[in-house]
C-alpha positions as CSV (number, residue, x, y, z in Angstrom):
1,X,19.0,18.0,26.5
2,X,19.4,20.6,23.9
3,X,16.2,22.6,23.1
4,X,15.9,21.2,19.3
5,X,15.9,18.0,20.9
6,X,13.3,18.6,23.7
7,X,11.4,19.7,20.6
8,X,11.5,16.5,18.9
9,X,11.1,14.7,21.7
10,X,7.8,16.8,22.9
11,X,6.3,16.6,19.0
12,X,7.1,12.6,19.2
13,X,4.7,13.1,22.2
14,X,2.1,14.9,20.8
15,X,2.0,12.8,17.4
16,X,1.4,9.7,19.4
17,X,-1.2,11.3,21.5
18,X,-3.1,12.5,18.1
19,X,-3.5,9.2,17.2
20,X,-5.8,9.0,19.9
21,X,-8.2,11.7,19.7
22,X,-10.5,12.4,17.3
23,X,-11.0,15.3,14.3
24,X,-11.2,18.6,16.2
25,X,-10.6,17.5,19.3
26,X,-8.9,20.0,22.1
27,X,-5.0,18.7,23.2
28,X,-3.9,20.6,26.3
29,X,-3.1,23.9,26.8
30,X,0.7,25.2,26.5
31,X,0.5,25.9,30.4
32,X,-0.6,22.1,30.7
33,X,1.8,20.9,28.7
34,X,4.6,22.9,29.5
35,X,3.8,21.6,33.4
36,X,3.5,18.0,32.9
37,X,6.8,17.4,30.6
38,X,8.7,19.9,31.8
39,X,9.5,21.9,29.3
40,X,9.7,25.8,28.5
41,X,6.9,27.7,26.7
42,X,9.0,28.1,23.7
43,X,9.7,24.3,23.4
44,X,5.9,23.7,23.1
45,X,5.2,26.6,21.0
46,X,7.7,25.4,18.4
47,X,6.5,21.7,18.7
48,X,2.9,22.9,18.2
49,X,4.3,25.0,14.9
50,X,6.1,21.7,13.7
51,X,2.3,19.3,14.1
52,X,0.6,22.2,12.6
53,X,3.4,22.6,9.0
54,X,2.6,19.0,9.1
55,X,-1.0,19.3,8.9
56,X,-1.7,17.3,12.1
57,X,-3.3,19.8,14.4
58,X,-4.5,23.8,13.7
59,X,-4.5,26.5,15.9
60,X,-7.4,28.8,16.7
61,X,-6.0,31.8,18.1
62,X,-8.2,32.5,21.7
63,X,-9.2,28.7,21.9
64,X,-6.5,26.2,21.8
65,X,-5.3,23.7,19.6
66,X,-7.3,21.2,17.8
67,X,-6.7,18.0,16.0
68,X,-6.7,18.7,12.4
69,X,-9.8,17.0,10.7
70,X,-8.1,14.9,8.0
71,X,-4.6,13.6,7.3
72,X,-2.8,16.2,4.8
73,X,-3.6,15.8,1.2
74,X,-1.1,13.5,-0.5
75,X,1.1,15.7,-2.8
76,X,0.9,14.5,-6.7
77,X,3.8,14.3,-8.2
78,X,4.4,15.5,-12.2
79,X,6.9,14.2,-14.8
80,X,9.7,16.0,-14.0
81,X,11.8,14.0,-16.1
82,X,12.5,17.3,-18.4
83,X,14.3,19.2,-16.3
84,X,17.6,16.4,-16.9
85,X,17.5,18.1,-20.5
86,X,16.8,21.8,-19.8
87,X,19.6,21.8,-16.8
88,X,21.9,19.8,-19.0
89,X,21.6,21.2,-22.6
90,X,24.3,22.7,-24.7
91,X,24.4,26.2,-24.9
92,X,23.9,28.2,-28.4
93,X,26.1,27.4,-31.2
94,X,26.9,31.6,-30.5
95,X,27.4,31.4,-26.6
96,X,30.1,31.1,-24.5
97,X,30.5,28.4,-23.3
98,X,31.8,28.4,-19.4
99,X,31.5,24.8,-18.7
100,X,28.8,22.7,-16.6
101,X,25.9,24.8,-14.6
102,X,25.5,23.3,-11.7
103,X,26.9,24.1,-8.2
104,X,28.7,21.6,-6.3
105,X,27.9,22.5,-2.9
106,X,29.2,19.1,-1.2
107,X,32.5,20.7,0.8
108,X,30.0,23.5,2.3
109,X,27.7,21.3,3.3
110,X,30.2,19.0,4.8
111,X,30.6,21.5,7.8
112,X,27.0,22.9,7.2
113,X,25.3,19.9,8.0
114,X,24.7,19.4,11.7
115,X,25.3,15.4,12.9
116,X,22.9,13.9,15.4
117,X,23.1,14.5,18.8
118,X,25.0,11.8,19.7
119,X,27.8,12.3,17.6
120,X,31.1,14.5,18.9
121,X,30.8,17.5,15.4
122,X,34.4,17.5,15.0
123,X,33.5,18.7,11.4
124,X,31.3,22.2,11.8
125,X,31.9,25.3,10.7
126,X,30.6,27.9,13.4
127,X,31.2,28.0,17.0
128,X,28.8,26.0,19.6
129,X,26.5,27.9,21.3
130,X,28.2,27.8,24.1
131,X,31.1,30.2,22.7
132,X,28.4,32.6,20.9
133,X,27.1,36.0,23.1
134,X,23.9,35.1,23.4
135,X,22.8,37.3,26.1
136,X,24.2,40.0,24.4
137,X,23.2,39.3,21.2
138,X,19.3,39.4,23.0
139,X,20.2,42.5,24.3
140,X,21.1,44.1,21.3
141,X,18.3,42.8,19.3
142,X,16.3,44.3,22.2
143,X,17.4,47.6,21.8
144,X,17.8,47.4,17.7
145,X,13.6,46.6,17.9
146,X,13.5,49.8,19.7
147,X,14.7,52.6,17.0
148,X,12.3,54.0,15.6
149,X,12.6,53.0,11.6
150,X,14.0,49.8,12.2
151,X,12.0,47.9,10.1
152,X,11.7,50.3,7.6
153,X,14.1,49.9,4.4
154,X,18.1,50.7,4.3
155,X,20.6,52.6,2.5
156,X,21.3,50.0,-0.3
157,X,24.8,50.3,0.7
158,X,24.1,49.5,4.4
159,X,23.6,52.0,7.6
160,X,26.2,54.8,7.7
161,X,27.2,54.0,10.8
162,X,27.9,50.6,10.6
163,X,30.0,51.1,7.1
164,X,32.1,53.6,9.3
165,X,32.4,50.8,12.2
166,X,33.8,48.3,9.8
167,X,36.0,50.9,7.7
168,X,38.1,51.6,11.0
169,X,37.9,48.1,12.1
170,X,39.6,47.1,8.5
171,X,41.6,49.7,7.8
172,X,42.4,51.3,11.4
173,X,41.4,54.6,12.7
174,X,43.6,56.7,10.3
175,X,43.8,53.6,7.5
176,X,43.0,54.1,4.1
177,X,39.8,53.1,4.1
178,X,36.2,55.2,4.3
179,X,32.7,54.6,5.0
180,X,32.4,55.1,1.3
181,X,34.5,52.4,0.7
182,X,32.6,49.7,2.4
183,X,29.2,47.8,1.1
184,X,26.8,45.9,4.1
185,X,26.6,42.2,2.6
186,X,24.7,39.2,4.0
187,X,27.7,37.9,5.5
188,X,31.4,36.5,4.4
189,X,29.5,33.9,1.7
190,X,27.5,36.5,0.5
191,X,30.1,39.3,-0.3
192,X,32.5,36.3,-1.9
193,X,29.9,35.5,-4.4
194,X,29.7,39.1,-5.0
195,X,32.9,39.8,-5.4
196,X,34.1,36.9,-7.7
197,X,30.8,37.9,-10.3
198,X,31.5,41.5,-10.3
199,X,35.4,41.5,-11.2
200,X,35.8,38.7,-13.7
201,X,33.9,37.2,-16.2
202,X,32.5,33.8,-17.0
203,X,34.8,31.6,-18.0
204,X,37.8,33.3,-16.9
205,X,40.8,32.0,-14.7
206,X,40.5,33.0,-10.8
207,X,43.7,31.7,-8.7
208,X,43.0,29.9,-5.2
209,X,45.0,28.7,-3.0
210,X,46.0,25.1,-2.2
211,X,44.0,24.1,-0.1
212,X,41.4,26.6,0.1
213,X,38.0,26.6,1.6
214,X,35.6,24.7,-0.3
215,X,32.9,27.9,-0.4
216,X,35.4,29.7,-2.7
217,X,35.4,26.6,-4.6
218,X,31.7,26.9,-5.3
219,X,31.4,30.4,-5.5
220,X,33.7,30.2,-8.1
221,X,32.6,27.4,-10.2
222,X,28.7,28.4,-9.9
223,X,29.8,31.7,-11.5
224,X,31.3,30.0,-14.6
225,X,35.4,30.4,-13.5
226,X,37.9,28.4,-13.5
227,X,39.4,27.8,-10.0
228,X,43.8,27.7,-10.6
229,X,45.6,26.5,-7.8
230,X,48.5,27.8,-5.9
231,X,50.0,25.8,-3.2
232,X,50.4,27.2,0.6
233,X,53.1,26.3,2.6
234,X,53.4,26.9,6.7
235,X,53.9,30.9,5.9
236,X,51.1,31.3,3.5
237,X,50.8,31.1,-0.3
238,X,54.4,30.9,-2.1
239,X,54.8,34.0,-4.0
240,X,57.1,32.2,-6.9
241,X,54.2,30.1,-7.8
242,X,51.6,33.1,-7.7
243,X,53.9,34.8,-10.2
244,X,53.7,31.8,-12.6
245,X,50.4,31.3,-12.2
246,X,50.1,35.0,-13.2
247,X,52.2,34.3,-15.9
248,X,50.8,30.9,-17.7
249,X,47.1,32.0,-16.9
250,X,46.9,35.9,-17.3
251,X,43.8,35.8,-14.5
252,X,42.4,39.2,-13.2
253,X,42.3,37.6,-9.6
254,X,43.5,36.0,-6.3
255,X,41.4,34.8,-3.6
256,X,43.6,34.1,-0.4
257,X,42.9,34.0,3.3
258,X,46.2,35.7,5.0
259,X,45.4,35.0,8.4
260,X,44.0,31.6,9.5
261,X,43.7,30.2,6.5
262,X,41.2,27.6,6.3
263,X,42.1,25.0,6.4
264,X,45.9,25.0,7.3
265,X,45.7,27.7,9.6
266,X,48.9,29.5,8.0
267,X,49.1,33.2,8.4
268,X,51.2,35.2,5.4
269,X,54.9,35.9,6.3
270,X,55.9,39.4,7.0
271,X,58.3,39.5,3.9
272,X,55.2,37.7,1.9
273,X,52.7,40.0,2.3
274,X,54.3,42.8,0.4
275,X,55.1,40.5,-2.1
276,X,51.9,39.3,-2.9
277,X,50.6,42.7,-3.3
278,X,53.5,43.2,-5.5
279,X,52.8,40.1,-7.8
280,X,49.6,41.3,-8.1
281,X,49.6,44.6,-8.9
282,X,52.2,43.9,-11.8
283,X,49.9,41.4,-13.2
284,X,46.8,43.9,-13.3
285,X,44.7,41.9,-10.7
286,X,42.6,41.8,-7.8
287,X,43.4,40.2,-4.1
288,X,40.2,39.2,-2.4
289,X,41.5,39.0,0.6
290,X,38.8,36.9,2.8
291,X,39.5,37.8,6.4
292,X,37.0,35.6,8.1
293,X,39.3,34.3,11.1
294,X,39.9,38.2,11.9
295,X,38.1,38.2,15.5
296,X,39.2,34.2,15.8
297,X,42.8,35.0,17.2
298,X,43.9,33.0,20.3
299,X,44.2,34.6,24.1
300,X,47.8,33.2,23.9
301,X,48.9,34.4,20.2
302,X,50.4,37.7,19.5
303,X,48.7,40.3,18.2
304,X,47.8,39.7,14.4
305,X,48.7,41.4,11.4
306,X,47.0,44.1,10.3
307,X,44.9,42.8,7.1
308,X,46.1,43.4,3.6
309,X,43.9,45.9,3.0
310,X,45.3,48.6,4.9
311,X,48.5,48.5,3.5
312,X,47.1,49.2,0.1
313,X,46.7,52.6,-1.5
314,X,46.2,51.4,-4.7
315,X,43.0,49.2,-4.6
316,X,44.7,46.0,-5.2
317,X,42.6,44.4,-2.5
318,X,39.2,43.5,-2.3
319,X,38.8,42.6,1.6
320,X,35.6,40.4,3.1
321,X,35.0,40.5,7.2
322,X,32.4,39.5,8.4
323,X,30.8,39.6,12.3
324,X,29.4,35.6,11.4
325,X,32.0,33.5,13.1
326,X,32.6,35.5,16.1
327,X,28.9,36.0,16.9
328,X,26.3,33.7,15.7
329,X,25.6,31.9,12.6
330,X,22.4,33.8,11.9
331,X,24.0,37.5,12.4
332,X,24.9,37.4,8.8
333,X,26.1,40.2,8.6
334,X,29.4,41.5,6.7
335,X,31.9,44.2,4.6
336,X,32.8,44.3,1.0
337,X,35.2,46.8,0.8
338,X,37.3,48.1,-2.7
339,X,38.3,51.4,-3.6
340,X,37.9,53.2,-7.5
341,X,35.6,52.1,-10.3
342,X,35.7,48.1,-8.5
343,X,33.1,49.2,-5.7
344,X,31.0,50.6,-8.1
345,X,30.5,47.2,-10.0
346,X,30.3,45.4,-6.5
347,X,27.9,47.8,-5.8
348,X,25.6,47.3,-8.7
349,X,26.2,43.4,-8.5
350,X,25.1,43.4,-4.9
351,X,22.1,45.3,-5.5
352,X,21.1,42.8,-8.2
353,X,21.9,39.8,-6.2
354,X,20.2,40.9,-2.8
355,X,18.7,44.5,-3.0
356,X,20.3,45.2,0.8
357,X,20.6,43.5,3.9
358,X,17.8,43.8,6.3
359,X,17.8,46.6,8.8
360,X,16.9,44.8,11.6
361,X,20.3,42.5,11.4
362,X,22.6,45.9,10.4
363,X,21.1,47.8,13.7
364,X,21.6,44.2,16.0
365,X,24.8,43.8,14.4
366,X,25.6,47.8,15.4
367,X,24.1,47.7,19.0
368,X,26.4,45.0,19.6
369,X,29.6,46.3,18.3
370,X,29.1,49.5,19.8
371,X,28.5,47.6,23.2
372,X,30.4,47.3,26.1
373,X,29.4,43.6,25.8
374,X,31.7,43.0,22.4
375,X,35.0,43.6,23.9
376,X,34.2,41.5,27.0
377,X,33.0,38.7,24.3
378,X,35.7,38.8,22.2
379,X,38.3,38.0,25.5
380,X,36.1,35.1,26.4
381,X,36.3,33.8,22.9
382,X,39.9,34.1,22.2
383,X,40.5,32.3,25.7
384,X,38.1,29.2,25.0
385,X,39.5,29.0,21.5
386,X,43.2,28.9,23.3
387,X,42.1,26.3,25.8
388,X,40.3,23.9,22.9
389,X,43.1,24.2,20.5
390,X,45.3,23.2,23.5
391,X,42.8,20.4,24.8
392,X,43.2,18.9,21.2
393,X,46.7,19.0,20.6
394,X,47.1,16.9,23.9
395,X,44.5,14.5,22.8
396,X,46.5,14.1,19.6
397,X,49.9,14.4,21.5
398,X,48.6,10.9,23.4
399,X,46.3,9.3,20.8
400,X,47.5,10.0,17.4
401,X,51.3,11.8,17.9
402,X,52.2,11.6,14.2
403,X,49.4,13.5,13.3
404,X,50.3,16.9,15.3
405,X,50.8,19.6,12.8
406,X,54.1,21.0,12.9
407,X,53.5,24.4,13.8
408,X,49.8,24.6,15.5
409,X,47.7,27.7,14.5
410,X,47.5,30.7,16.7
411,X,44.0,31.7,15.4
412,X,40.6,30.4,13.9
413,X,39.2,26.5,15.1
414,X,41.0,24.2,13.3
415,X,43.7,21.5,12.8
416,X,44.8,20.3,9.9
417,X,46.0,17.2,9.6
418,X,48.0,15.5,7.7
419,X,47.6,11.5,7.1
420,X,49.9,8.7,6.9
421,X,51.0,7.8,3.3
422,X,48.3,5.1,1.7
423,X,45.3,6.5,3.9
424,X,41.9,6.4,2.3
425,X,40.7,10.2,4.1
426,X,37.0,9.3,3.1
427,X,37.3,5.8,4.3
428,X,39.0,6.9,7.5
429,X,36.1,9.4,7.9
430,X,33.4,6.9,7.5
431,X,34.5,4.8,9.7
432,X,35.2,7.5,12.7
433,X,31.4,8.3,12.2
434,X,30.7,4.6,12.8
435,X,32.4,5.3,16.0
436,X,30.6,8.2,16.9
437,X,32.9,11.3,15.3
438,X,32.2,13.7,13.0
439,X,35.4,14.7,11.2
440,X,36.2,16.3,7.7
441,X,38.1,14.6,4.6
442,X,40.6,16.6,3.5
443,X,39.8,16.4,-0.6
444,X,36.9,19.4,-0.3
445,X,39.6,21.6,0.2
446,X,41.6,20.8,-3.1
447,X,40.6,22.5,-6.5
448,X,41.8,18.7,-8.0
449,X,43.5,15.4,-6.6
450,X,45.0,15.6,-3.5
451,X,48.6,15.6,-3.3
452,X,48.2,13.7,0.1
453,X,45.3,12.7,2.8
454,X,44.3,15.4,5.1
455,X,41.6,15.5,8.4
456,X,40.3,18.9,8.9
457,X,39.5,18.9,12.7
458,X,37.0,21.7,13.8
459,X,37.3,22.3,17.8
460,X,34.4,25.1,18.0
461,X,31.5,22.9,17.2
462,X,31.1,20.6,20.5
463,X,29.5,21.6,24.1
464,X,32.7,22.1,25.7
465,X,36.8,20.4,25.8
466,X,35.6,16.8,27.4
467,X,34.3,16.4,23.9
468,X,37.5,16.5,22.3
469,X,39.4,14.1,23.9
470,X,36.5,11.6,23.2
471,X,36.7,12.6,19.8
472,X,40.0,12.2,19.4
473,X,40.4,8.6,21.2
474,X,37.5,7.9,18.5
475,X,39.2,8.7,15.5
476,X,42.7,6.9,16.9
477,X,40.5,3.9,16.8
478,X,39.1,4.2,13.5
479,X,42.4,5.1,12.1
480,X,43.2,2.0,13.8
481,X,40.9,-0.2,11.7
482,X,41.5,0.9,8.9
């Protein structure tokens, strides 16, 4: 049983046996309870803190834990009836006008959102916990509590040494690329929103591929821009439709994903990625090149491209890396880096937005790249990402054969998949949870209607491969039913 279940299960416990004792009475001690349901200290510790936020028990530090002597005030509700008219008014009669407010998070919480425990997540965005360094990871946070000044406050920019770390991991040891160059962000999420408010304004036309990930999709739309598409193909996003998208809409910028993309997986062509750059810089604009999937390459797949951003003297791109995905979901930690007066206006837009990222994370986040630990990680991971992907394209190979993708990826954690002509993806999807599933529709990924049905399938999210052959068998028999 996983430790947020034992949780649950122990607080279950403990609620039942509070309705048993009275006002200020004594429940067991942690020793007692972690002895007689066999659980660890930490289990208890975090059940207690769950009774006690909900106003069932308190705790007296040096005696114990005691029922709490009423049930929790009820909570009174207002009229909050206005707010449909202050969130929804017009603007001035002398504003700009950049279209509706609000944020539609839907396709990030679609891999955000973590099913119960007894459905396969064949939908989820970061890797299990089984693929993440944990033991390093303690380590490192271990040694980062250690330095002195660690919890006192950072260069706004982020530590020096870990802006040099990610300026050779970008651009290569003798790349074009300096610490100066580099800004520490909350992770890939947080540099993206950054980067899309500081270099065009509301209102304005950004170009995205087609598909894209759904986060750029929000970013872009809770800043006030206009998301353009521009369709991808098996070698990456078609530079004759970038340069007429350049052309009809004038925009100032490109967001692509070169390697990995999410959610086809593509990586640019060679002959492409010059040409991009190219486009581009002829049209006056930005490349925000997010390279999330960097540390995501398989143990079988050659070794990738280098990223855009070190074959660029000119300061076309704008790159994102982040350590997120190959770590842990809560080392948010990450790069914006831009070269001329661009990193200046990052720079002031990420000061605004989030003052700096907190020391303790930057000096984890260096103790562990600058560990032997890393490398060693990063071998394990590429080999369990090889032997899922393979585990699922034999699943689909037996189950589901016309659904393999053409070319499968060499990098990142997952397929995309393309569905037979008349499928209804959401129906399909709902009906594969029924079964016990979790699997993505395609139409988060699409700036507009879908030119087809698509199934994102995430293979990092489950305890191990036996997971995704169940999965699979799953979804064969909703598709099945449908």
């Amino acid at each position: 049983m996983n430790d947020s279940s034992s949780v649950e299960r122990l607080a279950a416990i403990l609620r039942t046996r509070l309705e048993h004792c009275a006002p200020g009475q004594k429940l067991p001690s942690s020793r007692e309870l972690t002895a007689s349901h066999q659980v660890s200290p930490v289990t208890v510790s975090r059940a207690v803190a769950a009774l006690t936020a909900e106003g069932l028990v308190v705790a007296r530090p040096g005696a114990g834990v005691f029922k709490a002597a009423g049930p929790p005030a009820a909570t009174v509700l207002g009229d909050v009836s206005w707010q449909e008219v202050a969130l929804s008014a017009d603007p001035p009669h002398n504003a700009v006008d950049v279209g509706p407010r609000a944020a539609d998070a839907s396709g990030v919480l679609a891999t955000l959102s973590a099913p119960p425990p007894e459905i396969i997540d064949l939908s989820g965005g970061y890797p299990h916990a089984s693929l993440q360094p944990e033991r390093a990871l303690a380590a490192a946070l271990a040694r980062a509590g250690r330095r002195p000044g660690t919890w006192s406050r950072p260069p706004m920019e982020g530590l020096p040494e870990l802006r040099e770390w990610f300026a050779r991991d970008i651009g290569g040891p003798a790349g074009p690329l300096a610490a100066s160059d580099v800004l520490i962000t909350s992770g890939g999420q947080a540099a993206l929103t950054t980067a899309l408010r500081a270099l065009t304004a509301p209102g304005s036309p950004v170009l995205v591929e087609s598909p894209t990930y759904p986060g750029t999709l929000a970013v872009a739309r809770a800043a006030g821009l206009r998301p353009v598409p521009v369709p991808v193909d098996a070698d990456g996003v078609r530079p004759d439709l970038l340069a007429d998208a350049f052309a009809a809409t004038r925009a100032r910028l490109l967001v692509c994903q070169p390697l990995f993309h999410n959610p086809t997986g593509a990586a640019l062509a060679a002959p492409r990625r010059a040409e991009v750059l190219r486009i581009a810089r002829r049209a006056g604009a930005f490349v925000v090149e997010d390279d999330f999937a960097r540390r995501l390459v398989h143990a079988d797949s050659p070794a990738p491209p280098p990223p855009l951003a070190a074959q660029d003297p000119d300061g076309v791109v704008v790159h994102i890396r982040s350590l997120t995905k190959s770590s842990a979901p809560s080392l948010r930690v990450g790069a914006l880096t831009a070269r001329g007066p661009a990193l200046e206006r990052l720079r002031a837009v990420h000061a605004v937005d989030s003052l700096f990222v907190p020391r303790p994370l930057q000096e984890t986040a260096l103790e562990l790249v600058s560990s032997p630990a890393w490398p060693r990680h990063l071998r394990a991971l590429a080999a369990a990402l090889r032997d899922r992907r393979t585990t699922l394209l034999t699943a689909l190979a037996s189950h589901l054969p016309g659904l393999l993708p053409r070319r499968p990826p060499q990098g990142g954690f997952h397929l995309w998949l393309r569905l037979p002509g008349g499928a209804d993806e959401r129906a399909v999807a709902a009906g594969a949870l029924r079964l016990g599933v979790a699997v993505t529709p395609g139409a988060h990924y699409f700036t507009a209607e879908p030119p087809a049905p698509h199934l994102r399938l995430s293979y990092v999210s489950t305890p191990g491969t036996a997971q995704l052959e169940d999965g699979v068998q799953r979804l064969a028999q909703a598709l099945a039913g449908r």
